[in-house]
ChimeraX commands (.cxc) that place a marker at each C-alpha (Angstrom):
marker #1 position 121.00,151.45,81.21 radius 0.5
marker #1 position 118.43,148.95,81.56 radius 0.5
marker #1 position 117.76,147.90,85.10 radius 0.5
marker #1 position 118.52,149.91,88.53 radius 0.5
marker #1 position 120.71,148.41,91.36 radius 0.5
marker #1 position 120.26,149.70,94.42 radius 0.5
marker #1 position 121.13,149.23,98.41 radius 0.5
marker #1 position 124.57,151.12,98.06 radius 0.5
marker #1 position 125.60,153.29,100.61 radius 0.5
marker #1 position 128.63,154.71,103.08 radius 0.5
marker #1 position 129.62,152.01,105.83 radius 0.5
marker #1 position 132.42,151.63,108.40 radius 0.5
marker #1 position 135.32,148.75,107.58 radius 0.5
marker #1 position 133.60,145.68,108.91 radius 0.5
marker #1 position 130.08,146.57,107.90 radius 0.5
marker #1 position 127.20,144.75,105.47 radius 0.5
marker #1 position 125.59,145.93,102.65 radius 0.5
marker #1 position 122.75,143.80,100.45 radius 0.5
marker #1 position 122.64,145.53,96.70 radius 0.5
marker #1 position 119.37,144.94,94.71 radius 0.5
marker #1 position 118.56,144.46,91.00 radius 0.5
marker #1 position 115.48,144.06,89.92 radius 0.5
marker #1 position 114.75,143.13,86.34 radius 0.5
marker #1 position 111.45,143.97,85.62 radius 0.5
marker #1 position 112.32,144.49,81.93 radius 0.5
marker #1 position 112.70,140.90,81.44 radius 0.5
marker #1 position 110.10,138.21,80.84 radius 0.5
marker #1 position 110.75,135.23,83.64 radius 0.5
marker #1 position 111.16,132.64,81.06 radius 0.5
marker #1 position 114.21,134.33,80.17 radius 0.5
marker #1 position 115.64,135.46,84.07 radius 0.5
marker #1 position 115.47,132.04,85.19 radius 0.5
marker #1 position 117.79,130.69,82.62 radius 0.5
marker #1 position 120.29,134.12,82.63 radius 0.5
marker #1 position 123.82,134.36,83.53 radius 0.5
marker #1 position 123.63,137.24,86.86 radius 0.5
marker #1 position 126.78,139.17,87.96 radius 0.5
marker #1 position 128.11,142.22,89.35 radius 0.5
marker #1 position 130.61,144.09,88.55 radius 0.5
marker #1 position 132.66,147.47,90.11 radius 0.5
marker #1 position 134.38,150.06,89.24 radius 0.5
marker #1 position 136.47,152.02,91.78 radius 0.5
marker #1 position 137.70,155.51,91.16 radius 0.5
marker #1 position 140.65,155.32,88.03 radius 0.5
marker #1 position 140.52,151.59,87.60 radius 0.5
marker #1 position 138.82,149.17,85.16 radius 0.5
marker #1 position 135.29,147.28,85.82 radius 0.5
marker #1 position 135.96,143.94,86.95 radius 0.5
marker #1 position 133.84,141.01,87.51 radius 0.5
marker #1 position 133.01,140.62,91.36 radius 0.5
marker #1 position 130.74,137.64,91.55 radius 0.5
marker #1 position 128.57,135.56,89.06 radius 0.5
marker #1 position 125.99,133.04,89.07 radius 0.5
marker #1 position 125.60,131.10,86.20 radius 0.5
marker #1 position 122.17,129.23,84.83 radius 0.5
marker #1 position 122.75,126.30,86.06 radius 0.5
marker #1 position 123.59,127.80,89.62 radius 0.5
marker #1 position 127.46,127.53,89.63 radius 0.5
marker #1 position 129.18,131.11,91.76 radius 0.5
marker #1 position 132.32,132.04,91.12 radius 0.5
marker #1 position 133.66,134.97,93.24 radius 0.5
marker #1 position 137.04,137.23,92.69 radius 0.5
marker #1 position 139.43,136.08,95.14 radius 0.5
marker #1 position 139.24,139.01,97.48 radius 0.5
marker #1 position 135.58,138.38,98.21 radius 0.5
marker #1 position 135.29,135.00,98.59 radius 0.5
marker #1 position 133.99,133.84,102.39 radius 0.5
marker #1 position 132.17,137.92,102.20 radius 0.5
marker #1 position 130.04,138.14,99.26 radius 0.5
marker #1 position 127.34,135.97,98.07 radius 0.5
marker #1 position 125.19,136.51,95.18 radius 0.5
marker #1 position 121.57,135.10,94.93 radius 0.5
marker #1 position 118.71,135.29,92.60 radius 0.5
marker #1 position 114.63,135.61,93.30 radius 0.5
marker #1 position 113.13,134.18,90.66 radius 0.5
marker #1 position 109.92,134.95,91.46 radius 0.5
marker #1 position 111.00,138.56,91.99 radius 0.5
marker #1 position 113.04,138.79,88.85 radius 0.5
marker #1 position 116.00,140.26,91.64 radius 0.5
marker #1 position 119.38,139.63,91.69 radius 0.5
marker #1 position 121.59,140.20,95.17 radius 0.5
marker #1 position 124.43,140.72,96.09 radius 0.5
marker #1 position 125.07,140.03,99.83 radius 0.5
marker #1 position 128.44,142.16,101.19 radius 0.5
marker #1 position 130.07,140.82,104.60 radius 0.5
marker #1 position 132.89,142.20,106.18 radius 0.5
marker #1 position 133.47,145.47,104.11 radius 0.5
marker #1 position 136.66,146.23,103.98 radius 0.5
marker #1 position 138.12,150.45,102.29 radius 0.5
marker #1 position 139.17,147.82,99.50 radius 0.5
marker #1 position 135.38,147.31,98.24 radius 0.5
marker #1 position 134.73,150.77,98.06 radius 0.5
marker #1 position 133.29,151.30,94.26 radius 0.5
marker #1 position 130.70,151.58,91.90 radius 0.5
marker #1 position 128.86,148.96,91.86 radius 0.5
marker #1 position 126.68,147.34,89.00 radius 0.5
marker #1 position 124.36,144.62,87.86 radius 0.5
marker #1 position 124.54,142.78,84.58 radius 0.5
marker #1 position 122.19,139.75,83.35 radius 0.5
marker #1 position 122.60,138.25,80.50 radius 0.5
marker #1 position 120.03,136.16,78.91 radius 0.5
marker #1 position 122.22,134.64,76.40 radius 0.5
marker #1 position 120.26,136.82,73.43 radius 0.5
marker #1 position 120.54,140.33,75.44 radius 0.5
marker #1 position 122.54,141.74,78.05 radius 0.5
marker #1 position 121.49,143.91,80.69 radius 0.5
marker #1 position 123.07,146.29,82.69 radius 0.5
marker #1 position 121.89,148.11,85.67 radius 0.5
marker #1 position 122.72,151.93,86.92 radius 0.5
marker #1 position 125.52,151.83,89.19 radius 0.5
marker #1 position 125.35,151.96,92.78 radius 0.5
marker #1 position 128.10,153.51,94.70 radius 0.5
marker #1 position 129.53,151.67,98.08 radius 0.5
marker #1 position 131.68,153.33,100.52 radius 0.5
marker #1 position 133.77,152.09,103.23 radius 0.5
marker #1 position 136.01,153.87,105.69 radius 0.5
marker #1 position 138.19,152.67,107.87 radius 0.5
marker link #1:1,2 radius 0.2
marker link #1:2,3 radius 0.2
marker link #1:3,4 radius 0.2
marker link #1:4,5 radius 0.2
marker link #1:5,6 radius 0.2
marker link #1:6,7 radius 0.2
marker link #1:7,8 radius 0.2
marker link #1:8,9 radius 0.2
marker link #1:9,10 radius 0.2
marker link #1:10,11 radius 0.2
marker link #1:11,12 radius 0.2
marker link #1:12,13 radius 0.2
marker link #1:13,14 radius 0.2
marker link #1:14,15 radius 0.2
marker link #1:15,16 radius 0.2
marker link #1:16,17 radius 0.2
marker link #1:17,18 radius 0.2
marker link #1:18,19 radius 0.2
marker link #1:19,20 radius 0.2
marker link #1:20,21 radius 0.2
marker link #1:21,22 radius 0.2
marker link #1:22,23 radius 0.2
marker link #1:23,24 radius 0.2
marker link #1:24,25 radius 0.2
marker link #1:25,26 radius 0.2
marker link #1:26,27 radius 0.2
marker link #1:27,28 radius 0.2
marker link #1:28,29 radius 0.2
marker link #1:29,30 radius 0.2
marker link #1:30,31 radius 0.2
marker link #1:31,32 radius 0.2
marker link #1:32,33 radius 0.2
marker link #1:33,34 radius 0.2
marker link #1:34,35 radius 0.2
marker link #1:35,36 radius 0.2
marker link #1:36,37 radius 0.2
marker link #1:37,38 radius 0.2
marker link #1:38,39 radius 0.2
marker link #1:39,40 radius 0.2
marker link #1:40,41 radius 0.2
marker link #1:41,42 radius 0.2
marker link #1:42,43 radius 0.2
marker link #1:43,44 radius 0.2
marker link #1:44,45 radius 0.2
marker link #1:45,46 radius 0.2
marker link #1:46,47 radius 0.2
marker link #1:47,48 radius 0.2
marker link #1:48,49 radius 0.2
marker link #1:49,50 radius 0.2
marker link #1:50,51 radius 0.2
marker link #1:51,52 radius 0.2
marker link #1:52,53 radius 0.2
marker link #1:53,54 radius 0.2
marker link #1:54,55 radius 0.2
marker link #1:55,56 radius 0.2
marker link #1:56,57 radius 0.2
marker link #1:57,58 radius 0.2
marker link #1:58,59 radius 0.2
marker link #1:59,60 radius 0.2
marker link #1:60,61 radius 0.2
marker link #1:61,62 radius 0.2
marker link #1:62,63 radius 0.2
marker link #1:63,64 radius 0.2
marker link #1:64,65 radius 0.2
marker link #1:65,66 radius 0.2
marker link #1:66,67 radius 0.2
marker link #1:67,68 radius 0.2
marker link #1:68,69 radius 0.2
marker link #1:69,70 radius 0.2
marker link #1:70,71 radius 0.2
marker link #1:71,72 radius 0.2
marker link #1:72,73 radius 0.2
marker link #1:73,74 radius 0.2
marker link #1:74,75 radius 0.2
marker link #1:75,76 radius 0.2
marker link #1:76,77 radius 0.2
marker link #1:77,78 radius 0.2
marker link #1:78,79 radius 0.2
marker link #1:79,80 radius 0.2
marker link #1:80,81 radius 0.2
marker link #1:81,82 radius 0.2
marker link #1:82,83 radius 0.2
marker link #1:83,84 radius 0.2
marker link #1:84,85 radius 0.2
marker link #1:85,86 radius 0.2
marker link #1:86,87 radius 0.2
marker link #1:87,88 radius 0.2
marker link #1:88,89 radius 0.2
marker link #1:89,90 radius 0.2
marker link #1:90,91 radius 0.2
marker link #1:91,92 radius 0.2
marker link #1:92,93 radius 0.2
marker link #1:93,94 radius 0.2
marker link #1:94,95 radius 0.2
marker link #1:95,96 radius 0.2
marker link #1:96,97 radius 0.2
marker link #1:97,98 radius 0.2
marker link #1:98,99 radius 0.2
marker link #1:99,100 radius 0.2
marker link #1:100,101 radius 0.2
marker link #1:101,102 radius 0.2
marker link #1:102,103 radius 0.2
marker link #1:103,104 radius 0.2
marker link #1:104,105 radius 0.2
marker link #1:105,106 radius 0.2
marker link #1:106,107 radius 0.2
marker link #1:107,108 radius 0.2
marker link #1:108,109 radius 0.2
marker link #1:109,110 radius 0.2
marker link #1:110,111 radius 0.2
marker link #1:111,112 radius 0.2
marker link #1:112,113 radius 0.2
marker link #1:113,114 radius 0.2
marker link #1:114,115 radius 0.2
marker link #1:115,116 radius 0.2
marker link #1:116,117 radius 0.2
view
């Protein structure tokens, strides 16, 4: 575990949550040309690929979160973001950070979202 996500919590259906990654580890000349993503994991089920935002600033979203989620980058904060609309019981996982730099990939500690209905 290399970087630490953050901003998870417990949240009613319908709710927002913003999830933080900073990357401190990694020089800026190599963040501003990495591949950033998040994945989850819920309870029993596989990590899959949530959203991604590639170097040359293409997002590409898993089907059920398009028109919630956005991700985003700070450059100048080395941060990665994850922006969560409209939480649905569906969402509810672990979620984590990943940025790959194209000669190392990163992962972040996991951050666990809730939502109840």
């Amino acid at each position: 575990v290399q970087l630490q996500a953050s901003g998870g919590g417990s949240v009613r259906a319908g709710g927002s949550l913003k999830l933080s990654c900073p990357a401190s580890r990694i020089i800026t000349s190599e963040f501003v040309k990495s591949r950033m993503a998040w994945y989850r994991q819920a309870p029993g089920e596989q990590r899959e690929l949530v959203a991604e935002l590639t170097s040359g600033g293409s997002r590409n979203y898993q089907e059920s979160v398009k028109g919630r989620f956005t991700i985003s980058r700070d450059n100048a904060r080395k941060t990665v973001y994850l922006q969560m609309n409209s939480l649905e019981p569906e969402d509810t996982a672990v979620y984590y950070c990943n940025v790959d730099t194209g000669s190392r990939e990163y992962w972040g500690r996991g951050t666990l979202v809730t939502v109840s209905s």
